[in-house]
N, C-alpha and C positions, 0 to 999 in steps of 0.2 A: 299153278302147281297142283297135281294130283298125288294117287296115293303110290303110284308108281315113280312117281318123282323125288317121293319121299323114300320108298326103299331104296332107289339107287343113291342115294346123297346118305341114308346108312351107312350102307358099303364103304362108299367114298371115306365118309368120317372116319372111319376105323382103319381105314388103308389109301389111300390114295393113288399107289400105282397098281393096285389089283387090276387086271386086264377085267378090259368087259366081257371077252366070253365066260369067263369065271361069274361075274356080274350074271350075265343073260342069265347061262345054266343056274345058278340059284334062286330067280327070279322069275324064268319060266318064259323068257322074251330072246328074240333074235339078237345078235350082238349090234346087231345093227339098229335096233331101238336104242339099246343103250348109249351107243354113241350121240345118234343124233339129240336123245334127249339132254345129256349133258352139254352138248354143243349149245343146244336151246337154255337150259340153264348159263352157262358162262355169259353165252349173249345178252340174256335179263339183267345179268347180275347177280344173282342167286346164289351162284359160281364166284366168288371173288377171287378165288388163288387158291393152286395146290399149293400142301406144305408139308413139312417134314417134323417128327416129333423126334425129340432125340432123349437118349438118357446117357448126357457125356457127363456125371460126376459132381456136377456145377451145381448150385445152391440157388434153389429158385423160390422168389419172391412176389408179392403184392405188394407194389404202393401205395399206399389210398391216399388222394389229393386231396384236402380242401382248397378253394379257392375266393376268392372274395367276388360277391352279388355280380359287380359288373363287366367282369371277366368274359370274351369270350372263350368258351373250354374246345369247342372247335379247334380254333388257330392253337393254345396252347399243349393240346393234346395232340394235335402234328408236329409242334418243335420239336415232342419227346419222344416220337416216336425214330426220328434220327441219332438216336444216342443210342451209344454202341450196348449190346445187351439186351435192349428192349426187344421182346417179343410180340407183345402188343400193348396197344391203348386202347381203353375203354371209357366212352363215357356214360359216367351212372345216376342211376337216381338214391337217394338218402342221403345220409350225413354227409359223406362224400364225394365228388363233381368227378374227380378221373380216377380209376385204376389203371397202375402202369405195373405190365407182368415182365416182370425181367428172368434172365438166366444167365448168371453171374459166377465166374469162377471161385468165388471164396466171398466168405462174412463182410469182409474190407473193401470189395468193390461193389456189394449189394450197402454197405454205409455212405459208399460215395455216390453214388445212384441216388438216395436218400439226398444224401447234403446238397447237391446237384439241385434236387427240385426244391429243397427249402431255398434256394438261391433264385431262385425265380420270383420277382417282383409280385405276381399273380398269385402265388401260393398262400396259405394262412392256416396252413394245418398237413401233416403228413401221419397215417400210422401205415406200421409193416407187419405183413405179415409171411411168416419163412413158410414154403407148402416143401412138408414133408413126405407127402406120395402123391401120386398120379398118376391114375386110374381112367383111359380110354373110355367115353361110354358107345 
């Protein structure tokens, strides 16, 4: 990956359906680079998924996991990623093994979210945190 790799994957962050010729002209490339480079990005990997950011009202939170030594966080961070809500799963280094970012309609289903994973045999610790804004970088 280069530096031109990196300014289109910019863009991308900040919009996802932005056309490439929009891409190109600010970048100073054919549209036709831009395409194929993203083509080449998705096929690496690099590219995991477009996605959509949304601001529908809803109360969005941090899970932070603990989980006990022998746990794999792997497998248990894909269970969780099937529960309705979840936006992503992350797994981290420090005090705590997963962060699970949810977007949750109200206070009461970001507690059940919560209760949900203290219910998981694997688990040995949860704190939360409610993210009050978000800001696109």
């Amino acid at each position: 990956m280069d530096d031109l790799d990196r300014e289109i994957l910019d863009f991308l962050r900040r919009d996802a359906r932005r056309p490439y010729t929009d891409i190109a002209d600010e970048i100073g490339v054919s549209e036709g680079t831009v395409r194929n480079r993203v083509d080449r990005l998705v096929d690496d990997g690099v590219i995991e998924r477009f996605t959509v950011s949304t601001h529908t009202g809803n109360v969005k939170a941090m899970i932070e996991i603990g989980v006990a030594v022998d746990v794999n966080t792997a497998a248990i961070g894909e269970r969780m990623t099937a529960w309705d809500e979840v936006d992503f799963v992350w797994q981290v280094s420090g005090e705590e093994d997963i962060v699970v970012v949810v977007d949750a309609a109200d206070t009461q289903r970001v507690n059940e979210l919560i209760t949900k994973a203290r219910e998981q045999d694997e688990v040995v610790s949860t704190k939360t945190r409610l993210i009050l804004e978000e800001t696109l970088g």
